[in-house]
C-alpha positions in Angstrom: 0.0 0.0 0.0 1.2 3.1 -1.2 0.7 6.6 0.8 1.6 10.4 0.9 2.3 12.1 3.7 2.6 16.7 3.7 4.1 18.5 6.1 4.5 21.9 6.5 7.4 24.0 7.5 7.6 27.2 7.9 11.1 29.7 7.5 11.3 33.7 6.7 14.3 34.9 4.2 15.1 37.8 1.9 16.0 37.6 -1.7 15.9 40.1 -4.6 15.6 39.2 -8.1 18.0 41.0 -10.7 20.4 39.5 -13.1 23.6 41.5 -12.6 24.3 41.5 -16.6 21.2 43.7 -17.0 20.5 47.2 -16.2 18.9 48.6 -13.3 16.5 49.8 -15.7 15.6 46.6 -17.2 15.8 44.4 -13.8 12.9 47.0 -12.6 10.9 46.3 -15.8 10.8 42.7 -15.5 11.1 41.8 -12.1 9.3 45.0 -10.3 9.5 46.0 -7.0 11.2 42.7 -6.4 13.9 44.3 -8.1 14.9 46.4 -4.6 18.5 46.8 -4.3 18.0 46.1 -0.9 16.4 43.1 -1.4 12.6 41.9 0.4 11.8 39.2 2.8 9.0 36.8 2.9 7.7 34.1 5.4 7.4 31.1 3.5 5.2 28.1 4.2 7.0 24.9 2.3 4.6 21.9 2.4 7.3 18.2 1.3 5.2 15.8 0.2 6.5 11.9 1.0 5.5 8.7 -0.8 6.0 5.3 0.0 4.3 2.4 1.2 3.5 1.9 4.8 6.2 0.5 7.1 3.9 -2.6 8.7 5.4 -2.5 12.2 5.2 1.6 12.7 2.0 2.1 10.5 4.3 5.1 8.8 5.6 5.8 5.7 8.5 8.0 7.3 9.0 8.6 11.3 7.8 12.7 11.1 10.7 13.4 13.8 12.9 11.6 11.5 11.7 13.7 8.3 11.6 17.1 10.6 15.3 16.1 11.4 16.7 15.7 7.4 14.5 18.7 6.6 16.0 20.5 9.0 19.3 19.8 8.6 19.5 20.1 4.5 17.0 23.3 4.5 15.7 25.4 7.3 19.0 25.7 8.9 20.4 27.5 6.3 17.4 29.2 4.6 15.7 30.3 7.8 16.1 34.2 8.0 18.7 34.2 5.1 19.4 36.1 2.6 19.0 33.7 -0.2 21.2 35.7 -2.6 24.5 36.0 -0.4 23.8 33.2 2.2 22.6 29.8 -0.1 25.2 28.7 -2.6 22.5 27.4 -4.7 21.9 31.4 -5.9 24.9 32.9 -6.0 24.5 31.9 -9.7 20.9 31.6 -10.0 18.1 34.3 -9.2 16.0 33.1 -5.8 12.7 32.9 -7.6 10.4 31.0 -5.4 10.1 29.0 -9.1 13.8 28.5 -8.1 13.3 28.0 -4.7 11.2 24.8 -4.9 13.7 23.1 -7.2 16.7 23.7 -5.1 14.8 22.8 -1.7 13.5 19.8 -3.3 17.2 18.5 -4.8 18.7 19.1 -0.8 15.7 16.7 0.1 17.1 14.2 -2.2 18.6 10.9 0.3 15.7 10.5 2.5 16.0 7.0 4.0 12.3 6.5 4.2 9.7 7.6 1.2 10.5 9.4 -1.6 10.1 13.3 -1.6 6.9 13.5 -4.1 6.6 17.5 -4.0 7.8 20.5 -3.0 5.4 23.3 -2.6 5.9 26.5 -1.5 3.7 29.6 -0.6 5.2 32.6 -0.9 2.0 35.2 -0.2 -1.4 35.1 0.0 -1.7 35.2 -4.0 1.2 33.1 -4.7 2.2 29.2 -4.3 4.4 27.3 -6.3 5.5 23.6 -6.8 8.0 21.3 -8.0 6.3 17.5 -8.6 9.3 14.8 -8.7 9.2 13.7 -12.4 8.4 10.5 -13.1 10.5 8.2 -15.3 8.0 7.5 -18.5 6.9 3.8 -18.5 8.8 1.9 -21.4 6.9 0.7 -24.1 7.6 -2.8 -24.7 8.7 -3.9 -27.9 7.0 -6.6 -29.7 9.2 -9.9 -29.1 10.9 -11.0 -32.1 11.5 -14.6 -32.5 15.3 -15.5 -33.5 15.9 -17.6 -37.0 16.6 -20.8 -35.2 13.3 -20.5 -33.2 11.1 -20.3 -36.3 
């Protein structure tokens, strides 16, 4: 039996989005008010979604202080009141869109002992949420068997 599991976590940070190889000008057109050159904070609500199939003698698919512990080891330690630009290595070479932000969060979550990370999902604001769904390898199509000449 197969199962999914959310849990929510919760971490404020600052980030502003610019590429450095553009103008000020240009950085304000596209990316607004987020374009600050001192940069904005948000408190961010990250749900991690975990599949797996249901350990018989715990009844879990992953042991929540267990998963609490790996997510807070590989994320909210160094996200939680960061600035994402200068504090994650992840984007000093990539703008901290919350686009961006799922992706990374969800390759740190990669190694989980128990389950399988399923989804990140992150709310940002009121208006905004986004999320990063593992992708699934596409089923193989099986090739019709072909009989060898001495088997004919």
């Amino acid at each position: 039996m197969k199962l999914s599991l959310t849990r929510r976590y919760m971490f404020p940070a600052s980030h502003r989005l610019f590429r450095s190889d553009w103008s000020e000008e240009v950085n304000r057109r596209i990316f607004g008010k987020c374009a600050n050159p001192h940069g904005h904070g948000h408190n961010y609500a990250v749900e991690i979604t975990v599949t797996g199939a249901v350990d018989p003698a715990t009844g879990m698919i992953v042991n929540l202080a267990e998963l609490d512990a790996f997510v807070q080891a590989r994320v909210l330690d160094e996200f939680d009141h960061a600035n994402l630009n200068e504090q994650v290595p992840e984007f000093r070479d990539c703008i901290p869109t919350t686009e961006n932000l799922c992706r990374v969060i969800f390759e740190r979550l990669r190694g989980l002992e128990r389950g399988r990370i399923e989804r990140v999902r992150i709310e940002e604001t009121a208006k905004n949420s986004f999320e990063y769904v593992a992708e699934r390898a596409p089923a193989r199509e099986s090739a019709p068997y072909e009989f060898q000449e001495e088997h004919t």
